[in-house]
Chimera marker file (.cmm) of the C-alpha trace (Angstrom):
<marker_set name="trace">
<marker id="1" x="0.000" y="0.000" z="0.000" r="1" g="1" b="0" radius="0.5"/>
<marker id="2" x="2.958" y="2.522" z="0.995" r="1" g="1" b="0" radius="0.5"/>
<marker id="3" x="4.434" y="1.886" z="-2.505" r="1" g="1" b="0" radius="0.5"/>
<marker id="4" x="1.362" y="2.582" z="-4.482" r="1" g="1" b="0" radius="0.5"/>
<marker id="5" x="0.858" y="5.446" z="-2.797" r="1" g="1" b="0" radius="0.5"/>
<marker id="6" x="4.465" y="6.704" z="-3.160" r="1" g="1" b="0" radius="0.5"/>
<marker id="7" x="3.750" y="5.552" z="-6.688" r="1" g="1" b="0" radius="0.5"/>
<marker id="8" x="1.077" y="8.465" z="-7.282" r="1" g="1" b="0" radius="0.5"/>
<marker id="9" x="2.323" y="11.397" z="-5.404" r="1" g="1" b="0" radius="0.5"/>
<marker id="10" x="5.932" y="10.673" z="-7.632" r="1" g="1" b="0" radius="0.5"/>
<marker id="11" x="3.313" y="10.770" z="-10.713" r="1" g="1" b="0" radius="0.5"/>
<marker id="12" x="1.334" y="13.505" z="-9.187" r="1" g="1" b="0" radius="0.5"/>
<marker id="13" x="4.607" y="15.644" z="-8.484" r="1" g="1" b="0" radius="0.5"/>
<marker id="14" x="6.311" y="14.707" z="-11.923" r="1" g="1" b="0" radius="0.5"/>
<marker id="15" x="3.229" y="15.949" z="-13.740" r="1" g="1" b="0" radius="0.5"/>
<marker id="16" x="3.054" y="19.649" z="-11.476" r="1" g="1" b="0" radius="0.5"/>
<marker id="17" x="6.536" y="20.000" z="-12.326" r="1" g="1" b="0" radius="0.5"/>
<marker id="18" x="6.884" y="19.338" z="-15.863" r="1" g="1" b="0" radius="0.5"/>
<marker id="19" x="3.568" y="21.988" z="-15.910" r="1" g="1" b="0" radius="0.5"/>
<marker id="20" x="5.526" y="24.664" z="-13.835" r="1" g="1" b="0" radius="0.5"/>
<marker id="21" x="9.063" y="24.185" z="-15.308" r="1" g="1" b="0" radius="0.5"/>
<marker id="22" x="7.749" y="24.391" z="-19.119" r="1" g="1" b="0" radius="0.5"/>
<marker id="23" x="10.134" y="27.283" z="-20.367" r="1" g="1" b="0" radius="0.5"/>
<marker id="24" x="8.957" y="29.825" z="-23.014" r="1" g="1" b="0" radius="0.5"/>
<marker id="25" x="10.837" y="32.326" z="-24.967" r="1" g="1" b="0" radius="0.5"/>
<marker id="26" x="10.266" y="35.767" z="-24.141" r="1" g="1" b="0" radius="0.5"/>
<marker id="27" x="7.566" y="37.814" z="-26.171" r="1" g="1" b="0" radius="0.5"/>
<marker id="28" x="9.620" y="40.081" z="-28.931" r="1" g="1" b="0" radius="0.5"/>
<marker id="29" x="9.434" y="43.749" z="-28.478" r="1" g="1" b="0" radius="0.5"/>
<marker id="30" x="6.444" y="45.554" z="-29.748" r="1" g="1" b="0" radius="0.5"/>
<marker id="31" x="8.887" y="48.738" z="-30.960" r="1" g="1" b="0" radius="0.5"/>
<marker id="32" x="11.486" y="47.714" z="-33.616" r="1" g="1" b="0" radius="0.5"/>
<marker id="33" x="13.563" y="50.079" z="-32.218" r="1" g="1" b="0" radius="0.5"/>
<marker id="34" x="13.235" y="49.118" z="-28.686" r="1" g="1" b="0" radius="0.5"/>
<marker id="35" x="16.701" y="46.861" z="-29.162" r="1" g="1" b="0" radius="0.5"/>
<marker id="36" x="16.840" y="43.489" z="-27.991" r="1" g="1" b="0" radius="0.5"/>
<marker id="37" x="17.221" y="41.221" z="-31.061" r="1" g="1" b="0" radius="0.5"/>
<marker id="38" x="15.771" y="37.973" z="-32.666" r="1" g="1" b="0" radius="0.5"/>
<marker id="39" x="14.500" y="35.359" z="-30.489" r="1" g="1" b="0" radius="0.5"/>
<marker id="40" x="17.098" y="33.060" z="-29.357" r="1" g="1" b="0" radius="0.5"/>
<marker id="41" x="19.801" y="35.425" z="-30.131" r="1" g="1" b="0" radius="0.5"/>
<marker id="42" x="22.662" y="35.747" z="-32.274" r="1" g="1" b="0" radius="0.5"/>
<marker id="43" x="24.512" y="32.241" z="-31.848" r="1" g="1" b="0" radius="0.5"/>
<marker id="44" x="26.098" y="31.027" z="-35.094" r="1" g="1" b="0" radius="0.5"/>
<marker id="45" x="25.125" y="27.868" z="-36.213" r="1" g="1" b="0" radius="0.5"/>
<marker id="46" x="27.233" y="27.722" z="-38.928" r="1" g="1" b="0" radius="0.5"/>
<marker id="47" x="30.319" y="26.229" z="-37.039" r="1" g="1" b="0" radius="0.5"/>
<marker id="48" x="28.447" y="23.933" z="-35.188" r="1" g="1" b="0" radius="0.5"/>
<marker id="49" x="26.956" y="22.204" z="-37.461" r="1" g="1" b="0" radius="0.5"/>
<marker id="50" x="30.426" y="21.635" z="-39.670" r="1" g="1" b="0" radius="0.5"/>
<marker id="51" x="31.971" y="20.712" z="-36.011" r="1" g="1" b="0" radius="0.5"/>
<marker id="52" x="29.499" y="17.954" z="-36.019" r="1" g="1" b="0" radius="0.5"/>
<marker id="53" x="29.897" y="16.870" z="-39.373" r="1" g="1" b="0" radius="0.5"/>
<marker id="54" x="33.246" y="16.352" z="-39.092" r="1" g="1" b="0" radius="0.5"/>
<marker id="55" x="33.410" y="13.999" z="-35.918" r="1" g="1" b="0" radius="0.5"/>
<marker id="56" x="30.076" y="12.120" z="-37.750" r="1" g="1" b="0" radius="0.5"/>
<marker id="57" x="32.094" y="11.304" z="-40.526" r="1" g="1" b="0" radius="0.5"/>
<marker id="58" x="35.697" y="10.955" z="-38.096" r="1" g="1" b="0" radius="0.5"/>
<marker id="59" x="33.109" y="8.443" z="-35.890" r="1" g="1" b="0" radius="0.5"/>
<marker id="60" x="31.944" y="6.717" z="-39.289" r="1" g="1" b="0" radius="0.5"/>
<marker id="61" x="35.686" y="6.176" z="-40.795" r="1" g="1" b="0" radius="0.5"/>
<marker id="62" x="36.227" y="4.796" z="-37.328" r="1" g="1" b="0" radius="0.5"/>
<marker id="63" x="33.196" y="2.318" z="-37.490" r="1" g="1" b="0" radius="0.5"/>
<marker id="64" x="34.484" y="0.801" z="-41.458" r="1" g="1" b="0" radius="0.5"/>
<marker id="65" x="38.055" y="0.754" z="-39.888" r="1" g="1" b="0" radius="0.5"/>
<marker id="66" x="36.856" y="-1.375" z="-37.105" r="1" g="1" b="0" radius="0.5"/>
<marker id="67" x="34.576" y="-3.520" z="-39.397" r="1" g="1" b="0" radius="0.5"/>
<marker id="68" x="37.506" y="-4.093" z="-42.253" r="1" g="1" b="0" radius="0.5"/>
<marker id="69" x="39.884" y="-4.613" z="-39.656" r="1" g="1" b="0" radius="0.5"/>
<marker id="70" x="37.826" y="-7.878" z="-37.758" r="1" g="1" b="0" radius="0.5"/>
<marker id="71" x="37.155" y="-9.009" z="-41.227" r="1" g="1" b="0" radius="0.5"/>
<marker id="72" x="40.659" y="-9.004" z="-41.948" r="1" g="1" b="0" radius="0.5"/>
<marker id="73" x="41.043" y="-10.745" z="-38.441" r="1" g="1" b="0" radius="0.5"/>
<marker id="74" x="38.519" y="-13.403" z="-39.211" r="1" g="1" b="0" radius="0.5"/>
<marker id="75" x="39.896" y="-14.435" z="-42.505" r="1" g="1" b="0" radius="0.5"/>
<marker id="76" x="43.201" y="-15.233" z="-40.983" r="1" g="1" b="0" radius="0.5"/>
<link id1="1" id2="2" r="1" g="1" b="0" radius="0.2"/>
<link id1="2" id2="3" r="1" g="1" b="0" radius="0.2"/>
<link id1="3" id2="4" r="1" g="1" b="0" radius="0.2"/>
<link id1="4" id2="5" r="1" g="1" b="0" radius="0.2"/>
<link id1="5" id2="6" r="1" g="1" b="0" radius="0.2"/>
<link id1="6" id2="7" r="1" g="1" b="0" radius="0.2"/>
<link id1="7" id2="8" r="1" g="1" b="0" radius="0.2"/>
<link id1="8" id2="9" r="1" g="1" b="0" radius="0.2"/>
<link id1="9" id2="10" r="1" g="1" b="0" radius="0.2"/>
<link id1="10" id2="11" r="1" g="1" b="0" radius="0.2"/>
<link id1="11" id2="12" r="1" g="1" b="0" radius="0.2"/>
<link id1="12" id2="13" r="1" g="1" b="0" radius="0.2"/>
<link id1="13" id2="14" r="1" g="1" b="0" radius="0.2"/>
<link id1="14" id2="15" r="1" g="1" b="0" radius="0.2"/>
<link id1="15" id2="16" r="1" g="1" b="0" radius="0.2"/>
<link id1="16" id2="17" r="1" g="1" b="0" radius="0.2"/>
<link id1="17" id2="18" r="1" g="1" b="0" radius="0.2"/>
<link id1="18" id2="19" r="1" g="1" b="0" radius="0.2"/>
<link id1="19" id2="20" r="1" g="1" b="0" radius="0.2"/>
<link id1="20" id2="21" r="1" g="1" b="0" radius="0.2"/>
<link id1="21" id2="22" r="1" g="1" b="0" radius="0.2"/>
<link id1="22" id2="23" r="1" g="1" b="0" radius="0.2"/>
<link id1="23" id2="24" r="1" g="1" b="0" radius="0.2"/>
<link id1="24" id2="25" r="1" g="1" b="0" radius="0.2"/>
<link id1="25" id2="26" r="1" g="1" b="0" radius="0.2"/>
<link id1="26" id2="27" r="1" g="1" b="0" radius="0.2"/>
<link id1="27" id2="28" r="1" g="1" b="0" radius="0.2"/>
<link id1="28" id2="29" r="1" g="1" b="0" radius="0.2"/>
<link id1="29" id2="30" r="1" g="1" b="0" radius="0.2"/>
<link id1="30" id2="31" r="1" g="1" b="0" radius="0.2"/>
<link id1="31" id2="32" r="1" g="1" b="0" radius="0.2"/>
<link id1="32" id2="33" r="1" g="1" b="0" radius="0.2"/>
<link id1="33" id2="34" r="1" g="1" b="0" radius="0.2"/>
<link id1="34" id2="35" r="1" g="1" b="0" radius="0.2"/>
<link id1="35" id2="36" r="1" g="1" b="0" radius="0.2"/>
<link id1="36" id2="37" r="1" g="1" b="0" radius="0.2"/>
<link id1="37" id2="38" r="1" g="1" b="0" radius="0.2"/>
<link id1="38" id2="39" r="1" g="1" b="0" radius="0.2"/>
<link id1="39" id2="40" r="1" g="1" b="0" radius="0.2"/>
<link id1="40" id2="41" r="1" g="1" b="0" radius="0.2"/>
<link id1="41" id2="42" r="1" g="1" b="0" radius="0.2"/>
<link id1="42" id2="43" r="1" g="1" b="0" radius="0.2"/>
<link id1="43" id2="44" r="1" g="1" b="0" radius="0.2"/>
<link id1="44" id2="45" r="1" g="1" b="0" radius="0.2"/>
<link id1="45" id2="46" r="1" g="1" b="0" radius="0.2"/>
<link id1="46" id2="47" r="1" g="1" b="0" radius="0.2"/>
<link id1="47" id2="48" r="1" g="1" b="0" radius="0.2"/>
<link id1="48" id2="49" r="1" g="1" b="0" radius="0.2"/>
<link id1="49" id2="50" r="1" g="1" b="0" radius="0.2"/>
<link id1="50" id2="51" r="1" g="1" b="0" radius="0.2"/>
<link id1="51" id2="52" r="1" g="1" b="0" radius="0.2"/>
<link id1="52" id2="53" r="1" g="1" b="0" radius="0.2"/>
<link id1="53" id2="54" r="1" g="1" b="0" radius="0.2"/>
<link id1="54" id2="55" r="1" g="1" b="0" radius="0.2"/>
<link id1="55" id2="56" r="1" g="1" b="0" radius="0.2"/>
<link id1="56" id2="57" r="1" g="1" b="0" radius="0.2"/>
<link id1="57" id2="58" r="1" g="1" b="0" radius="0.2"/>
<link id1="58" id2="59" r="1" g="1" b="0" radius="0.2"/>
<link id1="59" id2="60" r="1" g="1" b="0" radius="0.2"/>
<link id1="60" id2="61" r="1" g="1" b="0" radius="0.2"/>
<link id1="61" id2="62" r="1" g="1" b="0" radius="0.2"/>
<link id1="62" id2="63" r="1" g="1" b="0" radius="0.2"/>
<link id1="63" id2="64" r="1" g="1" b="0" radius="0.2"/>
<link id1="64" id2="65" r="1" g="1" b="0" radius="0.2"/>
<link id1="65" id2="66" r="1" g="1" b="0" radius="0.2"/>
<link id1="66" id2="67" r="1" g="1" b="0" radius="0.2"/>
<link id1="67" id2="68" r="1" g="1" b="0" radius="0.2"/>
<link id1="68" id2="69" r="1" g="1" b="0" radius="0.2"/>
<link id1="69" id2="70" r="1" g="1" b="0" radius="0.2"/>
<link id1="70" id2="71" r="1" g="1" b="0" radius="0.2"/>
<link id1="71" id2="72" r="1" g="1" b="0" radius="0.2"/>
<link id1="72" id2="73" r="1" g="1" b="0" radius="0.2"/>
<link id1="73" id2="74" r="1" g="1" b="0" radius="0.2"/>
<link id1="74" id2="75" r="1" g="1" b="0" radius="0.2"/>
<link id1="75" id2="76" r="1" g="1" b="0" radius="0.2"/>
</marker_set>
């Protein structure tokens, strides 16, 4: 009985929480010339995505070395 009742206040709590915790971006300025800037900011994305390009593919070449390597191994 303890357990199904710790059961459903852990449910009951989970499910205030993720209600209360939901974040939201800030409303944009009514005035274009009040400042501020787009929504998220200015982060480039541009470098971030190459980054992760480049250790997908680095990761991949790993994975076919690997792969040629205990085929190699197993036709020995």
């Amino acid at each position: 009985m303890k357990k199904h009742l710790r059961n459903i206040l852990l449910v009951s709590a989970m499910m205030v929480a993720s209600q209360v915790l939901l974040a939201q971006p800030p409303d944009p300025p009514v005035d274009p010339s009040a400042g501020g800037g787009p929504i998220g900011g200015g982060a480039p994305i541009g470098t971030g995505i190459g980054i992760l390009l480049t250790l997908g593919a680095a990761y991949g070449a790993k994975k076919v070395y690997a792969a040629w390597k205990n085929r190699e191994d197993l036709e020995e």
